[in-house]
VEXDREN-2710 file (C-alpha; in Angstrom, 1 decimal):
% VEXDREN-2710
k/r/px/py/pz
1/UNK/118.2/72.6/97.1
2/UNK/117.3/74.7/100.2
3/UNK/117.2/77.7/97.3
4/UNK/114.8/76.4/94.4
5/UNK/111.9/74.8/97.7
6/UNK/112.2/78.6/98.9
7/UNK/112.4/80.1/95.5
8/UNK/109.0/78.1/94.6
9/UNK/107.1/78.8/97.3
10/UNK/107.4/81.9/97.0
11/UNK/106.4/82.2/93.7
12/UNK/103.0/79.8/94.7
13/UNK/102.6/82.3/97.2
14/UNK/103.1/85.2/95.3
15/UNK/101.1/84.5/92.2
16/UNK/97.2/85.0/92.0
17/UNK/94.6/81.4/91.1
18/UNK/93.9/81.5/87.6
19/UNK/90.8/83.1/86.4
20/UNK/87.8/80.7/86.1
21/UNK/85.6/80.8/83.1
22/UNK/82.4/82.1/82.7
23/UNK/80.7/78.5/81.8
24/UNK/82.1/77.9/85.7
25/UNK/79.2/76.6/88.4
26/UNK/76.7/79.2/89.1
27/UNK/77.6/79.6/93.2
28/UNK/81.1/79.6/92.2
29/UNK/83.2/83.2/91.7
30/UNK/84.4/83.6/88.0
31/UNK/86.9/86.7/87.3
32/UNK/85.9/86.1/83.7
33/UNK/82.0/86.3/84.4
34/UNK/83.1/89.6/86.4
35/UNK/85.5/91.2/83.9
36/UNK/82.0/92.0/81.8
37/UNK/81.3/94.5/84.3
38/UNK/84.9/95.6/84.3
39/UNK/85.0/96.3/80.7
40/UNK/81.5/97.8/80.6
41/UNK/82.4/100.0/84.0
42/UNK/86.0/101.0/82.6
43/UNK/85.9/102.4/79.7
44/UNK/86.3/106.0/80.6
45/UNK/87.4/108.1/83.8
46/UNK/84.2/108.3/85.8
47/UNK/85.2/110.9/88.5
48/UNK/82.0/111.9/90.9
49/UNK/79.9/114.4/89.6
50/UNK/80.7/113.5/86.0
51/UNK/78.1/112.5/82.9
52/UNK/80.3/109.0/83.0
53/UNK/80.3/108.8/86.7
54/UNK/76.3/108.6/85.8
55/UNK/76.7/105.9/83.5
56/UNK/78.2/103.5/85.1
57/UNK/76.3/104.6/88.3
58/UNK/73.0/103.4/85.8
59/UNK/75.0/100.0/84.7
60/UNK/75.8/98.9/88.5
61/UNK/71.5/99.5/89.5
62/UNK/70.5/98.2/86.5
63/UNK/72.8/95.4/87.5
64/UNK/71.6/95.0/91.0
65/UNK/67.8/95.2/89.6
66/UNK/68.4/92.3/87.3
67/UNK/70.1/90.5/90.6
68/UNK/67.0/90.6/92.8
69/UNK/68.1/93.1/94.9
70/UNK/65.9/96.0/96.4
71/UNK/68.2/98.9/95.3
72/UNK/67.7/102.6/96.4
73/UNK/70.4/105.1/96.5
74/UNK/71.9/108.2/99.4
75/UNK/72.5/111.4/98.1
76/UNK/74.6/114.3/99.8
77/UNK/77.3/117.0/98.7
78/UNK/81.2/116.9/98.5
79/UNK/82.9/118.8/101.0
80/UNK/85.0/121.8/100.9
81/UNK/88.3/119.1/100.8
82/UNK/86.4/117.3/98.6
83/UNK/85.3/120.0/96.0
84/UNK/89.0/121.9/96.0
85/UNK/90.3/118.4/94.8
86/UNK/88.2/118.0/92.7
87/UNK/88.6/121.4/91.0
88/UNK/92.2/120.9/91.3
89/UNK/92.0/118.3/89.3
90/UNK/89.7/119.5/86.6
91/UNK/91.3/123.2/86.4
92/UNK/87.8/124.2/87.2
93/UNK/86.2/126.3/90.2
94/UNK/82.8/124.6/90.0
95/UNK/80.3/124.6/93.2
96/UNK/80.3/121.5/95.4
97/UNK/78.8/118.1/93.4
98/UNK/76.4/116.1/94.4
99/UNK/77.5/112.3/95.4
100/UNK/75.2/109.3/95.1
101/UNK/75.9/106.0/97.2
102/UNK/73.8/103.0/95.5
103/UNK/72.5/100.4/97.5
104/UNK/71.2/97.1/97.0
105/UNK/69.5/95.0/99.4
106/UNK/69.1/90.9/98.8
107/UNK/66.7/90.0/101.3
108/UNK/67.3/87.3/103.6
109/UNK/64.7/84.7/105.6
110/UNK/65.3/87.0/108.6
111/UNK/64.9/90.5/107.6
112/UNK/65.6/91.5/111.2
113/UNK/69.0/90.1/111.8
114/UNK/72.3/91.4/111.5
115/UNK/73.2/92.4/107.6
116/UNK/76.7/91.6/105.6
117/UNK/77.6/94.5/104.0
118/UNK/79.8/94.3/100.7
119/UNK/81.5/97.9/100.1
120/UNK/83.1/99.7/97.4
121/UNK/83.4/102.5/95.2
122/UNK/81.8/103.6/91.6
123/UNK/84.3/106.6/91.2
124/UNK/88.0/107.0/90.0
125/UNK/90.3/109.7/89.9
126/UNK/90.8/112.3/87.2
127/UNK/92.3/110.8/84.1
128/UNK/91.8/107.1/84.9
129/UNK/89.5/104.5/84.3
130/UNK/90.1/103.1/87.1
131/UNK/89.8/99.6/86.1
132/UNK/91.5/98.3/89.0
133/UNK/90.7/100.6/91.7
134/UNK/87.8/100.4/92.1
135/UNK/86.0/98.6/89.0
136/UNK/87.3/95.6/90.3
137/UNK/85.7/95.9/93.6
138/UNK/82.4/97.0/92.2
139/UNK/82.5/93.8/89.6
140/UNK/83.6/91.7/92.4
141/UNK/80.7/92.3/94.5
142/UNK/78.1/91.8/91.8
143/UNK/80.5/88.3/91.3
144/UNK/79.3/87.7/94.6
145/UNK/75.7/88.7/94.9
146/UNK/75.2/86.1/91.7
147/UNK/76.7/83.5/93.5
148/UNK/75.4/83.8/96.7
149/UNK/71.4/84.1/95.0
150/UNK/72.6/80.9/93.2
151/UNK/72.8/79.3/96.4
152/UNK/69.3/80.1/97.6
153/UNK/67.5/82.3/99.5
154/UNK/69.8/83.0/103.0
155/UNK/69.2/83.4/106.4
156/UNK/70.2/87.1/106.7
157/UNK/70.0/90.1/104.1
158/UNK/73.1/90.4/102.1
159/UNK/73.7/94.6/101.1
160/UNK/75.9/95.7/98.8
161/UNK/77.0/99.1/99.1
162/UNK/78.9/101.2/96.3
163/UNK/80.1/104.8/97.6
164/UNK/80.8/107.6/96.0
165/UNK/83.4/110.2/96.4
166/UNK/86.1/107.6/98.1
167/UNK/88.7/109.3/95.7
168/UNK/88.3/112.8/97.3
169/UNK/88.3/111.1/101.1
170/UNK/86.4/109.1/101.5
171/UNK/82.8/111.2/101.2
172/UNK/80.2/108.9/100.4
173/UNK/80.9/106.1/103.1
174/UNK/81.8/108.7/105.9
175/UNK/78.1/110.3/104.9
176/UNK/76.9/106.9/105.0
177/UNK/77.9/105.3/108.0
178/UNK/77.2/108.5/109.8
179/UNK/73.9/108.7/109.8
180/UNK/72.2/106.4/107.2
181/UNK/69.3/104.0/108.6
182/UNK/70.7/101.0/107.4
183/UNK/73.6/101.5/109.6
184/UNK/72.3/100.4/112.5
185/UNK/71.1/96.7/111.0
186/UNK/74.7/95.9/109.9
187/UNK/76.9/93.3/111.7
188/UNK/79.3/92.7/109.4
189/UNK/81.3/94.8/106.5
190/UNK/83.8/93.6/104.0
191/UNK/85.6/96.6/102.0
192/UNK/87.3/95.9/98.4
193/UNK/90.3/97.9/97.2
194/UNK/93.3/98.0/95.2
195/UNK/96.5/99.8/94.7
196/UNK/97.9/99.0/91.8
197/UNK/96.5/96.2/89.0
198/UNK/97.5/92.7/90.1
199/UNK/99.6/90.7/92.9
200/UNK/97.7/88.2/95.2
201/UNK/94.8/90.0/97.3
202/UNK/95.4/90.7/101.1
203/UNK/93.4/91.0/104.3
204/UNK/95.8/94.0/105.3
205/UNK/93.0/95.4/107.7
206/UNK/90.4/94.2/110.2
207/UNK/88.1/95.7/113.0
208/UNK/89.5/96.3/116.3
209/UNK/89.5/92.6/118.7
210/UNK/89.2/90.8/115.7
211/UNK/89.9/87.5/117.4
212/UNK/86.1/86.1/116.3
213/UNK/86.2/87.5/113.3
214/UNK/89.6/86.1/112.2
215/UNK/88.5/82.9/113.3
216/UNK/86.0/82.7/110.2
217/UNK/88.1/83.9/107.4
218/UNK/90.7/80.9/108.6
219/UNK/87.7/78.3/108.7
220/UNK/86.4/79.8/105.7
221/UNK/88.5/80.7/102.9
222/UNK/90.2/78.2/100.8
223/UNK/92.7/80.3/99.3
224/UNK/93.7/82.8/101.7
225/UNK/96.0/86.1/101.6
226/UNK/96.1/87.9/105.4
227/UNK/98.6/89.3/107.4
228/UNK/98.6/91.2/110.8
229/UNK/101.8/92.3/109.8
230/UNK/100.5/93.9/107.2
231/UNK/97.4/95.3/109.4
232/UNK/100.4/97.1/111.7
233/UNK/101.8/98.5/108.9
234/UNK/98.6/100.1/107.1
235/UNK/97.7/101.2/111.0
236/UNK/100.7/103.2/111.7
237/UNK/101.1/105.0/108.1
238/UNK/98.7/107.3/107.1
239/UNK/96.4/105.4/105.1
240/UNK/92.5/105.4/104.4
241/UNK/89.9/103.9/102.9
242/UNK/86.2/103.5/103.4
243/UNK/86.6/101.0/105.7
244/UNK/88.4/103.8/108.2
245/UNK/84.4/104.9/109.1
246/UNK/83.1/101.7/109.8
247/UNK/86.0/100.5/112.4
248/UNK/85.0/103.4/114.5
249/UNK/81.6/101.0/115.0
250/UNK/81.2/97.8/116.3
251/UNK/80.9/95.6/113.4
252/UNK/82.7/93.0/112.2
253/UNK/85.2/94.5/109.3
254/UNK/87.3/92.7/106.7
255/UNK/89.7/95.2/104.4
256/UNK/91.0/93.3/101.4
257/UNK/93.5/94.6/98.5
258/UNK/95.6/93.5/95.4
259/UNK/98.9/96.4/95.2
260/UNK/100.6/94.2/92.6
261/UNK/101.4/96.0/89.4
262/UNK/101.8/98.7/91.3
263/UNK/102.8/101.5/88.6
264/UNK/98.6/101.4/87.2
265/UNK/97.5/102.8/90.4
266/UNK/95.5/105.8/89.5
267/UNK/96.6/105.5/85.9
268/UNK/95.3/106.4/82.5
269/UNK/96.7/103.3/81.9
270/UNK/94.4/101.2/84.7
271/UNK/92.4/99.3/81.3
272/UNK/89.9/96.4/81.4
273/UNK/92.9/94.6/79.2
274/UNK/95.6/95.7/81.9
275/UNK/94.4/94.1/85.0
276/UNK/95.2/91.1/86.1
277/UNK/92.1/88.9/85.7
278/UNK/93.8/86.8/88.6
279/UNK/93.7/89.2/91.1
280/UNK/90.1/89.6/90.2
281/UNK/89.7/85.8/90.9
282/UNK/91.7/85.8/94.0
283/UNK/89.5/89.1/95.6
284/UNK/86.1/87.3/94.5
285/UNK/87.0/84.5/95.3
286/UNK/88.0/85.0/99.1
287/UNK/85.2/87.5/99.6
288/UNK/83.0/84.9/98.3
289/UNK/84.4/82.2/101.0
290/UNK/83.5/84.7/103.6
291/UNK/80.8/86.1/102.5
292/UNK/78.9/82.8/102.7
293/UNK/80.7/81.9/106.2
294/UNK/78.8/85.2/107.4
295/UNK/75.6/84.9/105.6
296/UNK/75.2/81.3/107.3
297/UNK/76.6/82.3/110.9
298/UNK/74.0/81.8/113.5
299/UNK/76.0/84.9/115.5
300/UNK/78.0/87.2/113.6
301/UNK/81.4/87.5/114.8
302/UNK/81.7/89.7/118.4
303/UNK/84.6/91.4/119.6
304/UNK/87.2/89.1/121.3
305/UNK/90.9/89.5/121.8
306/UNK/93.3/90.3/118.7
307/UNK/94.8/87.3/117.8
308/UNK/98.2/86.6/115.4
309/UNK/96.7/85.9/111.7
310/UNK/98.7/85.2/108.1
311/UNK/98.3/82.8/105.5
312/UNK/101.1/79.6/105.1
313/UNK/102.0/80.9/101.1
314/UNK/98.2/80.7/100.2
315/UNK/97.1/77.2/101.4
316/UNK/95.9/77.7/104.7
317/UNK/95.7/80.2/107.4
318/UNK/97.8/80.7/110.6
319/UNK/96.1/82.2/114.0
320/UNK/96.8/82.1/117.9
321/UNK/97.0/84.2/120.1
322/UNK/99.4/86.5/121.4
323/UNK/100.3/85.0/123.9
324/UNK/101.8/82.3/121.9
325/UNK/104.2/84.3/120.5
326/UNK/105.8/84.4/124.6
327/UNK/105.7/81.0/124.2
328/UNK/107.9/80.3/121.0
329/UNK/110.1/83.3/122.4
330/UNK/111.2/81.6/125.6
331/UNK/111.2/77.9/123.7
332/UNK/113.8/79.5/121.1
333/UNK/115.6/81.0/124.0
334/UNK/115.9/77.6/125.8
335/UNK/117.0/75.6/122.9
336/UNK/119.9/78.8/121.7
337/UNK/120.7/78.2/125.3
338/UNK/121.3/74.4/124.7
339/UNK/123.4/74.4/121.7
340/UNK/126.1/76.9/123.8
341/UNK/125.9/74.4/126.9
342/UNK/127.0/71.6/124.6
343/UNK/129.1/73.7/122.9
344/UNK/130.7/76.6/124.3
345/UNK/130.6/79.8/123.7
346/UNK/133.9/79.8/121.2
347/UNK/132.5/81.6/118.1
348/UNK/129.1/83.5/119.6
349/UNK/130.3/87.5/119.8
350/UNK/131.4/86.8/116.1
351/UNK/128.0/85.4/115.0
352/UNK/126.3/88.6/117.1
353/UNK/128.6/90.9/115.3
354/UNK/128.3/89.9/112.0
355/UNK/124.6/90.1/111.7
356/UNK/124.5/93.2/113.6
357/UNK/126.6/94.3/111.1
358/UNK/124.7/92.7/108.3
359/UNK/121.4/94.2/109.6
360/UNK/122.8/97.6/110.0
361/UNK/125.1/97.8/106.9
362/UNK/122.4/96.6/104.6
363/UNK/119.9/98.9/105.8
364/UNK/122.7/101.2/105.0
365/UNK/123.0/100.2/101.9
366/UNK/119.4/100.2/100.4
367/UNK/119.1/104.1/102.0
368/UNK/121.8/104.9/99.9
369/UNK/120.9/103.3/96.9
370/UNK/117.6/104.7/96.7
371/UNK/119.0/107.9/97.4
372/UNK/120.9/107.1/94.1
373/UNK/117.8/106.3/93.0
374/UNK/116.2/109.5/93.5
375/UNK/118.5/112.3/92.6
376/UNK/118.3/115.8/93.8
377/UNK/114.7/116.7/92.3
378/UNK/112.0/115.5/94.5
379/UNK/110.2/112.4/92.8
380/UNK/107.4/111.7/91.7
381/UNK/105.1/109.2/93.5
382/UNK/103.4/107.4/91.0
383/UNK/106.7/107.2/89.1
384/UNK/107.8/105.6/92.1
385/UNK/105.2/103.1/91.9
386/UNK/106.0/101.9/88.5
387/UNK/109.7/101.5/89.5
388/UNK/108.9/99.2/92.0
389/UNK/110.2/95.9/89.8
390/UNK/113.6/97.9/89.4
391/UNK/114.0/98.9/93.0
392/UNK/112.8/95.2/94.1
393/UNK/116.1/93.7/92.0
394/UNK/118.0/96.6/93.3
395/UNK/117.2/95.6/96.7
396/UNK/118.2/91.4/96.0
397/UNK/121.5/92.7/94.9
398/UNK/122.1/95.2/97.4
399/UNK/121.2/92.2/99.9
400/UNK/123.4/89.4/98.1
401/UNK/126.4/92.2/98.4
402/UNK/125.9/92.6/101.8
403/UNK/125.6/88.6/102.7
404/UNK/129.3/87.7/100.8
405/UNK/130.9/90.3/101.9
406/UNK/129.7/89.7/105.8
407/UNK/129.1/86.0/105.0
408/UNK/130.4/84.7/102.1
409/UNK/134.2/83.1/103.6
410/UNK/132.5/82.3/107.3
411/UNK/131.6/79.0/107.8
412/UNK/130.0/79.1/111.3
413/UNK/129.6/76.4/114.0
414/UNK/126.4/75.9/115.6
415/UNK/127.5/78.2/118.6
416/UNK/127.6/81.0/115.8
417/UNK/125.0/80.6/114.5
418/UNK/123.6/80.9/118.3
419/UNK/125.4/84.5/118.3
420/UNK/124.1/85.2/114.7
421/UNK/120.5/84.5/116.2
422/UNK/121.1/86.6/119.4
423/UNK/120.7/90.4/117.2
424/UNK/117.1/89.1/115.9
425/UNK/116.6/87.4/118.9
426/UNK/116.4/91.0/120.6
427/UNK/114.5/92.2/118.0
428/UNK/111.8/89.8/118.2
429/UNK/111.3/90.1/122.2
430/UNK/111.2/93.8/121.3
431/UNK/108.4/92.9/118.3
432/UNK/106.5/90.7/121.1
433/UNK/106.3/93.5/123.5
434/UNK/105.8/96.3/121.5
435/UNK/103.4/95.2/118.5
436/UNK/102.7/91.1/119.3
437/UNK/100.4/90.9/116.3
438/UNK/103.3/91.7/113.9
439/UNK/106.1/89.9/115.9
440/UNK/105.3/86.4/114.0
441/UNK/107.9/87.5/111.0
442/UNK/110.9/87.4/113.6
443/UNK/109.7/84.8/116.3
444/UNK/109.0/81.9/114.0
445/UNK/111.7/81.8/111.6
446/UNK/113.9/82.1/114.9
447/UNK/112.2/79.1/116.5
448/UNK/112.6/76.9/113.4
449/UNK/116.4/77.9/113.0
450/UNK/116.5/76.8/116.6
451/UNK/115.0/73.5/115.6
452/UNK/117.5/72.7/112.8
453/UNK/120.2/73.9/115.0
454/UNK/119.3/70.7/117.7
455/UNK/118.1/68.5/115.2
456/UNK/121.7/68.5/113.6
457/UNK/120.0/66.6/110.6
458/UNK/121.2/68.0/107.0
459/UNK/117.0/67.3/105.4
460/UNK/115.4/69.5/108.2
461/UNK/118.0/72.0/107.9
462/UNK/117.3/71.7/104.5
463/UNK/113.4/71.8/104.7
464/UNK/114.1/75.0/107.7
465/UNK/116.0/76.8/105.1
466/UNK/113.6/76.7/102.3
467/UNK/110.3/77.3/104.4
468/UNK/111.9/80.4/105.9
469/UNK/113.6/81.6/102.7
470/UNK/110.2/81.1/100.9
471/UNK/108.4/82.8/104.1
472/UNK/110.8/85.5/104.2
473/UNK/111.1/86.3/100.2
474/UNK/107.3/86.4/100.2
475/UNK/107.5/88.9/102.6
476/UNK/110.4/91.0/101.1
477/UNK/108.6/91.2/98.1
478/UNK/105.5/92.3/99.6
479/UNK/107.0/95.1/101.6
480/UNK/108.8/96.1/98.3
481/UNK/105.2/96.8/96.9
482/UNK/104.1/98.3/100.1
483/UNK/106.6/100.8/100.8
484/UNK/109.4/100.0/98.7
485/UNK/109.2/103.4/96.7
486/UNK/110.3/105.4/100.3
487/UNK/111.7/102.7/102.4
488/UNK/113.4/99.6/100.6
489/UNK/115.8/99.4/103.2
490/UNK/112.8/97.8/105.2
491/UNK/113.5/94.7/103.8
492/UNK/116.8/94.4/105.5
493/UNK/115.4/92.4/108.7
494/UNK/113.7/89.7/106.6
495/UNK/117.2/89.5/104.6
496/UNK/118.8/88.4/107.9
497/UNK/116.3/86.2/109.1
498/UNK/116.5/84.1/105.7
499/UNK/120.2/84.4/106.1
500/UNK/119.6/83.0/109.5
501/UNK/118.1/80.0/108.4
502/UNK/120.8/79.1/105.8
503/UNK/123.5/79.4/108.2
504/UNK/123.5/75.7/109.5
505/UNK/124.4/74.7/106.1
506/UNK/126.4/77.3/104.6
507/UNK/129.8/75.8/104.0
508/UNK/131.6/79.2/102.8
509/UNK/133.3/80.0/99.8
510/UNK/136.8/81.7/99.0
511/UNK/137.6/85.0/99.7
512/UNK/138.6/85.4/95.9
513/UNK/134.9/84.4/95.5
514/UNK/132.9/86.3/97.9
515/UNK/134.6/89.5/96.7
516/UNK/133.8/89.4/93.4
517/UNK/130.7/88.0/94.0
518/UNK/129.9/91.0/96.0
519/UNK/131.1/93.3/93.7
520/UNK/129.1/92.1/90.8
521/UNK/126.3/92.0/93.2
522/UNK/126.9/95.5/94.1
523/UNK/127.6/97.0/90.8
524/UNK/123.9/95.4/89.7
525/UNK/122.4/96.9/92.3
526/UNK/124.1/100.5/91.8
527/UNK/123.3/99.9/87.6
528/UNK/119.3/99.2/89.0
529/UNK/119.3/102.4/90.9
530/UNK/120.7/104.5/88.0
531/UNK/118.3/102.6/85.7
532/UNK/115.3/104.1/87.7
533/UNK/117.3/107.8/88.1
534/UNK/117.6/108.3/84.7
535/UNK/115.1/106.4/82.8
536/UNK/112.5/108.5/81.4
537/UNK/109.4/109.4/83.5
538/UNK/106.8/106.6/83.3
539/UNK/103.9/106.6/80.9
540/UNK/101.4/105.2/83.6
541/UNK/102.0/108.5/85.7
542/UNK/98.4/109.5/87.0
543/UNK/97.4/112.3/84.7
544/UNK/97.1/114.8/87.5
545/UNK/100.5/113.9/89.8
546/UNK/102.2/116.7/87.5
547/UNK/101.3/119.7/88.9
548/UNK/100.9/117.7/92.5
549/UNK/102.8/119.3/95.5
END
């Protein structure tokens, strides 16, 4: 039972809102209305500096025009970077291209205060049309400009702002918010992206003290996808986009992304008729939420302390501040610490060894199945991407090994589940202390564990399991998108903390059982990783990533 709640809601959280149809209410967001501009924008490569790049750069102020928006546009030149990318791509040695930023202005009742800035970008990479990355965000935006002019006039001026050059880092928005006029009138930016063509969207990034901030997105969005988790991550790898200017400023900032489908990332294959129109819907549709929240704000958000942020599997989001997280820490510690004083202590070092050993031998595990997975020739990163469904099942497998044959015959007592919890327990105080806005994936599920653990009552142990499973299959599959392709065996940590949860009720099986079990599991997971070793390379390869070192 425990299984099928957790296998559900991951899949509701997990899956992007259907696409609403162009005959939808004028202020609402409709993918469908959008996808015209998709499939007008899309239809070729439009790399900067190229006769197509032109053409759709006409389509989006032609666009903006018919929208009521003052629209003007920032010229400049790509950099050396810039123009040996460029080149590299095109097998060309051409002099340095010109790059146009477009910019629309829909005038608010005060011109004077504070502006919202939509951002993205009009130009793809060589060989793609780049439907998804960053069509979608340009489409998105106009989405949003209709809507918000079918609400009426507002109180502040709304600008949307498409760069150019983001594909050879980041040229038009560093040009722009260095030293473009309108820079100083902003208060607020939100950034669309994508990595791939589908998968729920994500508010992976925000500005520095992004307590205020956070505050309206979780008042304002309906249907929300954020994660400070995910925020840590993109901060510590070395990732950009053209929001990585404007966080060096004051302003407000709001990064959102969809990396599902990961394998059209900079594809020939990234077609109007290949994204996911409900990815679309879910961007649009959050962007819209805050958009409005901003527009209508009597302040714009200020800088206040970072705070804890993700969304409950899309229904509502979760903030508090850090110091909360102490909180739950010493409340899990005092009720672990109850359940041995009633207890004992018989059965704890075997709990603490067997998921050390679960954590460290599945970890393990994954590093040499990808290894498998990989071969001796170095691979190729966007055939990486595209194997991402086959390394997500080799992972499960790898994981359901590694639970019988640490698991599968044990049938704990409470007190070991106490020494199960100890391992993660460390972990988490080490997550509090050392990155508190991404310590929520280990200190929650290990207070709610703790909860079932003293309740003793077979329907919250039941409801514990599935919201954690759910919570922490949601998560596993995200990380799989995220960094799968290098590091699956990230994944390990929330495989232990859903095993965690199902440890009040897990009765054991026979040993007969377990082993074969594991074996099968294993022998899956070792047919996945040969699957992706030897299968032929992937059509959606970027046309360039050939002759890339």
């Amino acid at each position: 039972m425990a299984l099928v709640i957790a296998v559900l809601l991951t899949l509701f959280a997990t899956t992007p809102p259907k696409a609403i149809p162009a005959h939808a209410p004028a202020p609402s967001f409709s993918a469908v209305r959008a996808m015209a501009d998709v499939r007008t924008m899309a239809q070729n490569p439009h790399t900067t500096g190229s006769a197509e790049n032109a053409v759709v750069r006409d389509h989006i102020m032609r666009r903006m025009q018919a929208l009521g928006m003052e629209v003007s546009t920032s010229t400049g030149l790509i950099d050396a970077k810039g123009t040996k990318r460029l080149n590299h791509w095109s097998g060309r040695n051409d002099p340095p291209a010109s790059l146009v930023n477009l910019i629309g202005i829909l005038p608010g009742k005060n011109r004077n205060a504070p502006s919202v800035v939509l951002m993205s970008h009009h130009d793809t990479v060589w060989g793609s049309p780049g439907a998804a990355d960053d069509t979608a965000g340009v489409a998105a935006s106009l989405e949003v400009v209709r809507a918000i002019r079918a609400q009426g006039q507002q109180e502040r001026d709304l600008v949307m702002l498409v760069t150019d050059g983001e594909e050879l880092g980041l040229q038009g928005a560093r040009q722009f918010w260095a030293d473009h006029p309108l820079r100083k009138g902003v208060g607020a930016v939100i950034n669309m992206e994508a990595r791939g063509g589908g998968g729920r969207t994500t508010l992976f990034q925000t500005s520095h003290q992004n307590g205020a901030a956070m505050q309206v997105y979780a008042d304002a969005v309906r249907r929300p996808g954020a994660s400070s988790l995910a925020a840590f991550i993109y901060a510590v790898l070395p990732n950009d986009s053209d929001l990585t200017p404007v966080i060096k400023h004051d302003y407000a900032a709001y990064n959102f992304a969809f990396i599902g489908r990961s394998g059209l990332y900079h594809s020939p294959m990234a077609t109007p008729d290949n994204l996911d129109q409900g990815s679309l819907q879910d961007m649009g549709g959050q962007v819209l939420d805050l958009t409005q929240a901003l527009l209508k704000a009597d302040r714009l958000p200020q800088r206040a302390p970072d705070i804890v942020f993700f969304d409950a599997f899309g229904i509502f989001t979760v903030i508090y501040p850090i110091w909360v997280g102490w909180v739950m820490m010493i409340m899990a510690a005092g009720g672990l610490a109850m359940v041995v004083r009633q207890d004992g202590t018989g059965g704890l070092a075997a709990g603490a060894g067997r998921m050390l050993a679960l954590i460290l031998g599945s970890a393990a595990m994954l590093f040499a199945l990808n290894l498998l997975s990989l071969g001796l020739e170095p691979a190729n990163y966007y055939d990486r991407l595209a194997a991402i469904p086959r390394l997500e099942v080799m992972a499960a497998l790898g994981a359901l090994a590694a639970f019988f044959v640490l698991f599968g015959t044990w049938r704990p007592s409470r007190v070991g589940v106490v020494g199960a919890a100890l391992p993660l327990f460390i972990m988490g105080l080490v997550a509090q202390a050392l990155a508190p806005t991404a310590a929520y994936f280990v200190v929650l599920p290990l207070l709610l564990t703790t909860f079932a653990l003293l309740a003793r009552h077979i329907a919250v142990q039941i409801g514990v399991a599935a919201l954690v499973g759910g919570f922490t299959l949601s998560l596993g599959h995200q990380l799989m998108q995220g960094v799968g392709p290098t590091l699956p065996f990230a994944v390990a940590l929330p495989l232990a903390l859903a095993i965690l949860s199902t440890l009040p009720l897990w009765p054991g099986v026979a040993a007969r059982t377990a082993r074969a079990i594991a074996a099968a599991a294993l022998l899956g997971a070792a047919s996945a990783s040969l699957w992706v070793l030897l299968d032929a390379p992937a059509a959606s390869r970027a046309a360039y990533s050939d002759s890339k070192k």
